[in-house]
N, C-alpha and C positions, 0 to 999 in steps of 0.2 A: 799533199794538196787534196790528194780524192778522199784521203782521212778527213780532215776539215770539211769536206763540204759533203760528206755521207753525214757529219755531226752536224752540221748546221740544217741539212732534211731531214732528220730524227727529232732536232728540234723543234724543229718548225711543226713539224705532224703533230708532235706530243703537247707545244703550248695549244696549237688549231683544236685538240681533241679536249683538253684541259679547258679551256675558255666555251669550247659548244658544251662539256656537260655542268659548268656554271650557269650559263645562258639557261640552259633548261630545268637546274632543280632549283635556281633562287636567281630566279629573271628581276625582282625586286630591286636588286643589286644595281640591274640597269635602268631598271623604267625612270628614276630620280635625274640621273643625273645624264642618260646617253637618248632615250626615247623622246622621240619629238613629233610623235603623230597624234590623233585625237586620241585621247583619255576618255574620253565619254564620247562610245560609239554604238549604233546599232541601228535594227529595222525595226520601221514602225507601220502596223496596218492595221487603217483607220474605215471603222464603218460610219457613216451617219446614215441612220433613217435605212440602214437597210442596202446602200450605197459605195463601194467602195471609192475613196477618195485616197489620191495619189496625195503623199505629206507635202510634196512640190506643188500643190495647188494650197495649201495651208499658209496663212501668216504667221513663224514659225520665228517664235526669239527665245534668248536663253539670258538670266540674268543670277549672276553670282553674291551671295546673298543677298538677293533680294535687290540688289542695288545698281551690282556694275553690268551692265549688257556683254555680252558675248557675241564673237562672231561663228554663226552654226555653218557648216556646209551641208546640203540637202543636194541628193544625186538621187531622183525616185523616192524608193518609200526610206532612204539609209541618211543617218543623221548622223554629225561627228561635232566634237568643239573639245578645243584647245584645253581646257580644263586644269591651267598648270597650278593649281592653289587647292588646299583644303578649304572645305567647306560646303554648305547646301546649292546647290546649281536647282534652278527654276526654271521649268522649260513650260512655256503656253504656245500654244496651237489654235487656231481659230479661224475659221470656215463660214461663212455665210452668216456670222453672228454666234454659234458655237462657240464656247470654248473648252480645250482641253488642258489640263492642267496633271504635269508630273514632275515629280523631283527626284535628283538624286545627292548622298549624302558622303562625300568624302571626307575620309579621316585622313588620311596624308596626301600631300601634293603628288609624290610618283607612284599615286593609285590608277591603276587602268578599270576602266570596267567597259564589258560588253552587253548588248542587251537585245532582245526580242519581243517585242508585246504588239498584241492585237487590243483594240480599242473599239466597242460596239459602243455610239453611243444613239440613244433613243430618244429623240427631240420630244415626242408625243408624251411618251413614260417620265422626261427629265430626269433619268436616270444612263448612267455609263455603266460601261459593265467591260470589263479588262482581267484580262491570261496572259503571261508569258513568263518569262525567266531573265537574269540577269547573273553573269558572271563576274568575277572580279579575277582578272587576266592577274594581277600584279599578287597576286598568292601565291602561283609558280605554275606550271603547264603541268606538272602530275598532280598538284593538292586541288587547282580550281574546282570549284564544282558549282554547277547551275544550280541556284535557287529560285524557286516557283514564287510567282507573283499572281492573286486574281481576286477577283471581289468585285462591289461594285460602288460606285460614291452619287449622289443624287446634284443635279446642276441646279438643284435651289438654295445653293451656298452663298452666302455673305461674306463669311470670313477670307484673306487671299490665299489662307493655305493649305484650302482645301482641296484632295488631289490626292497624286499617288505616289506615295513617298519608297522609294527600291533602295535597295541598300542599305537603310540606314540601320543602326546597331541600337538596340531595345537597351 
């Protein structure tokens, strides 16, 4: 009996260590089919005019291609949405008449991505001007790596898909 059950704690330790170093070199494996938190997540700090504005005082939707609305959750400057589909997610922001406008661009549904951008924009100048990085979580936790975002887009656009497009693949 203490045979069996020294073999059944050998087991148990060796699948628990086999399964955590799965999890950690090809987390992909799970994000599809076992992940169930927001896929498209991150902090966002927003200047206007010189001002900083909490994204919680922002009217703040997200719409998947272009079409279907999303439901965002906003806790302070941190934004998350469900994100469970491939494809462009559209997110607008909009303040006193402002609006911000950024996208992000999924190629598979159990894609995670994480992000951080600051957002200056200049009512006077009608120009925005934006820095930060974005990760993509579902590449594995030793390959991810933050990619730089910044530049700047002028607010005297016509077109809806003017913006700032993170992630997407050239």
């Amino acid at each position: 009996m203490k045979r069996l059950l020294r073999f059944l704690v050998a087991f148990v330790i060796v699948f628990g260590i086999l399964g955590g170093m799965m999890f950690l070199f090809f987390p992909e494996m799970f994000y599809g089919y076992f992940y169930r938190g927001s896929r498209i997540k991150g902090g966002i700090t927003l200047t206007i005019d010189g001002e900083k504005v909490p994204v919680s005082d922002c009217e703040l939707k997200c719409l998947y291609s272009m079409t279907y609305p999303q439901n965002v959750k906003i806790s302070g400057n941190d934004i998350g949405i469900k994100a469970d589909e491939a494809g462009l997610y559209s997110f607008t922001a909009v303040k006193d008449g402002t609006e911000l406008r950024f996208y992000f661009d999924k190629e598979t549904a159990g894609e995670c991505i994480r992000f951080d951008m600051d957002f200056d924009i200049d009512t006077a100048g009608r120009v925005i001007h934006y820095t930060g990085k974005y990760r993509n979580v579902s590449d594995g936790l030793l390959k991810a790596e933050d990619v730089a975002v910044f530049g700047d887009y002028s607010l005297e656009y016509e077109h809806h898909s003017i913006g700032v497009y993170m992630n997407r693949k050239e």
